[in-house]
C-alpha positions as CSV (number, residue, x, y, z in Angstrom):
1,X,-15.9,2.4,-31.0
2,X,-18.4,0.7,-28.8
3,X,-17.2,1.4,-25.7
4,X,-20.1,-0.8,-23.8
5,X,-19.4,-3.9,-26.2
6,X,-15.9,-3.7,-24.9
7,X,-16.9,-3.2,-21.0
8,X,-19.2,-6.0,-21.4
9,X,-16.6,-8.5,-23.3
10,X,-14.2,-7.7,-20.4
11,X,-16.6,-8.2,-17.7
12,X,-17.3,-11.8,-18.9
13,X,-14.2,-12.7,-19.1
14,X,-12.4,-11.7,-16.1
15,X,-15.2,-11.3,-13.7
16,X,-17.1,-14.7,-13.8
17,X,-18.9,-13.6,-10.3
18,X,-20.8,-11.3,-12.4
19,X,-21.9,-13.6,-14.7
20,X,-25.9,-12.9,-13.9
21,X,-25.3,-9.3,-12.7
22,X,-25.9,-6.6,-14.9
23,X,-23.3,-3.8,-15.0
24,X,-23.9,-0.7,-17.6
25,X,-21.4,1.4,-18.8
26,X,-23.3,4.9,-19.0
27,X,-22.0,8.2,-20.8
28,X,-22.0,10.9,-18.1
29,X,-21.1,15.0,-18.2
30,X,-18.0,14.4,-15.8
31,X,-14.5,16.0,-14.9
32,X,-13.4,12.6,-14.1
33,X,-13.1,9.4,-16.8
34,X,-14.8,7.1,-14.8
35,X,-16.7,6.7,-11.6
36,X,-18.1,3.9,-10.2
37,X,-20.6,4.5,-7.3
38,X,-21.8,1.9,-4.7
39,X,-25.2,2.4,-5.1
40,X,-26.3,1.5,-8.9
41,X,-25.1,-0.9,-11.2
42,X,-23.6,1.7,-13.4
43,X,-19.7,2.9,-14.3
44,X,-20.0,6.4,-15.6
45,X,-17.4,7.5,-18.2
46,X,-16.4,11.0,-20.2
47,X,-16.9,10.3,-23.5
48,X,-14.6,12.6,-24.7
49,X,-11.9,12.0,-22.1
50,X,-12.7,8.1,-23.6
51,X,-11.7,9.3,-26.6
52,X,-8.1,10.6,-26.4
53,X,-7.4,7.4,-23.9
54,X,-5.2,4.6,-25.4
55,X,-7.0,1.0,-25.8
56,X,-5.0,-0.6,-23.3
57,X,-5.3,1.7,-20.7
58,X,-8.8,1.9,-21.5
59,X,-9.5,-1.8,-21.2
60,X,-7.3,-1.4,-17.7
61,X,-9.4,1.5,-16.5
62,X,-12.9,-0.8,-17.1
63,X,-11.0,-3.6,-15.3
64,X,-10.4,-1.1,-12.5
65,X,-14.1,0.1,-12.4
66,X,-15.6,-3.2,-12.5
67,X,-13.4,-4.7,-9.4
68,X,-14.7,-1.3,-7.7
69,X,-18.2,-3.0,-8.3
70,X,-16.9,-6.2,-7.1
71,X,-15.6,-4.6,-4.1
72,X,-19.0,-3.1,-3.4
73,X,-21.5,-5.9,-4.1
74,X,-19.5,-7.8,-1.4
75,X,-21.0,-5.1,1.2
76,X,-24.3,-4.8,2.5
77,X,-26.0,-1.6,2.0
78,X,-25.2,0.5,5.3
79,X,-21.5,-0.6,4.2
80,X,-21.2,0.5,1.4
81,X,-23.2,3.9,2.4
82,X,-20.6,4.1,5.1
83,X,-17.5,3.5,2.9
84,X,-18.8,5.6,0.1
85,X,-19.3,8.6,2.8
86,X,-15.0,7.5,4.3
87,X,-14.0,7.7,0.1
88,X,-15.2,11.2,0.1
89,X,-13.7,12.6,3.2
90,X,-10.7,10.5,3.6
91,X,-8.1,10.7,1.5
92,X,-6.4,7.4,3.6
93,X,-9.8,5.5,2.5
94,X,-9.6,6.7,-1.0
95,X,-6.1,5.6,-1.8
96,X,-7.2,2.0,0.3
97,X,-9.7,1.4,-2.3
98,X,-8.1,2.6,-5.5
99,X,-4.6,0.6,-5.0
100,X,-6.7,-2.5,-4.3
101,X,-8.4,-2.0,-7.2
102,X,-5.2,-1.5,-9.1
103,X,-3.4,-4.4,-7.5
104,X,-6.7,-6.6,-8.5
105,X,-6.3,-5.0,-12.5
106,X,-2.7,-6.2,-12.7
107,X,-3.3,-9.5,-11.1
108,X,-6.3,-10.0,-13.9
109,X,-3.6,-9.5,-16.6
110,X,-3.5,-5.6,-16.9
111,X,-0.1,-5.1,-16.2
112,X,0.7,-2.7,-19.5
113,X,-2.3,-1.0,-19.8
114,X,-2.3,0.0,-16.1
115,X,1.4,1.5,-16.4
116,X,-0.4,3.2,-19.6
117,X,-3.5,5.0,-17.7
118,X,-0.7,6.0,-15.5
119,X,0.9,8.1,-18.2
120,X,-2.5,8.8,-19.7
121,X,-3.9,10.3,-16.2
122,X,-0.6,12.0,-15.4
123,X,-0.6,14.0,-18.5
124,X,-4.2,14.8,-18.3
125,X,-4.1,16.4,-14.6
126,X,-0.6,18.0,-15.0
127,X,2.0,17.5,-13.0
128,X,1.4,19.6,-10.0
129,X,-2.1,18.2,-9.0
130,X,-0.3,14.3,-10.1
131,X,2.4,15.3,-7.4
132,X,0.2,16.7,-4.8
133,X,-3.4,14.7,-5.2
134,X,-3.5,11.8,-7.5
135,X,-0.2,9.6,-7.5
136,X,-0.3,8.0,-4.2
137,X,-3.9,6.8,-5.5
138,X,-2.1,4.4,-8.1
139,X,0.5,2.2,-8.2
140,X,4.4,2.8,-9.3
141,X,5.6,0.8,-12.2
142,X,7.8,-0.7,-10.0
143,X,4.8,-2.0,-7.9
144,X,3.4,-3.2,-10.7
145,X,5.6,-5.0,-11.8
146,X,5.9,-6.5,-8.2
147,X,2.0,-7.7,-8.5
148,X,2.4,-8.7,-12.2
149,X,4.9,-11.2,-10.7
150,X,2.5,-12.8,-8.0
């Protein structure tokens, strides 16, 4: 599959702002399946990880990564040093900015394959660490289904 194709098609259609921006989707030697830093115009994936991942929450998780970029490229630069620096230290700041970003994915349509990375990340980090670290960084089903509504 061509993963970039895909990132580019969804970028078009959903992100209109970014019409004449470039964004690339780059292959990076990662723990994580995607990062998206403030700095570059690039979303950094794990090929392999990209691999087990179903479509939908695939196409959800770009979604996600791209509004990160939106979120960003509506800061100046000390800002977005600043809240780059808050994302690493604080986990408050880190869960701010993911659950916007996943509120944003299901308002843009991604309803399904957001409840789907859910499952997808959950399974890949184990329980323990989903319980302790990671849940509070995404949304419930219930919430989503909240957003999907509005």
């Amino acid at each position: 599959m061509n993963y970039n194709k895909r990132f580019q098609e969804l970028k078009r259609k959903y992100f209109p702002e970014f019409k004449n921006k470039e964004i690339v989707l780059e292959k990076a030697k990662q723990k994580v399946f995607m990062k998206a830093f403030p700095l570059n115009n690039k979303v950094y994936f794990n090929e392999k990880i990209m691999k087990s991942c179903p479509p939908r929450a695939r196409d959800a998780a770009f979604v996600h990564e791209i509004y990160h970029k939106l979120q960003f490229s509506n800061m100046n630069f000390i800002k977005r040093v600043t809240v780059f620096i808050a994302y690493l230290l604080s986990q408050r700041v880190r869960i701010k900015i993911e659950r916007e970003a996943n509120v944003d994915t299901v308002k843009r349509g991604f309803s399904q394959g957001l409840i789907e990375l859910n499952k997808f990340v959950k399974k890949r980090v184990g329980k323990e660490l989903w319980e302790n670290e990671v849940k509070d960084l995404h949304l419930t089903k219930r919430e989503i289904k909240r957003f999907s509504k509005l």
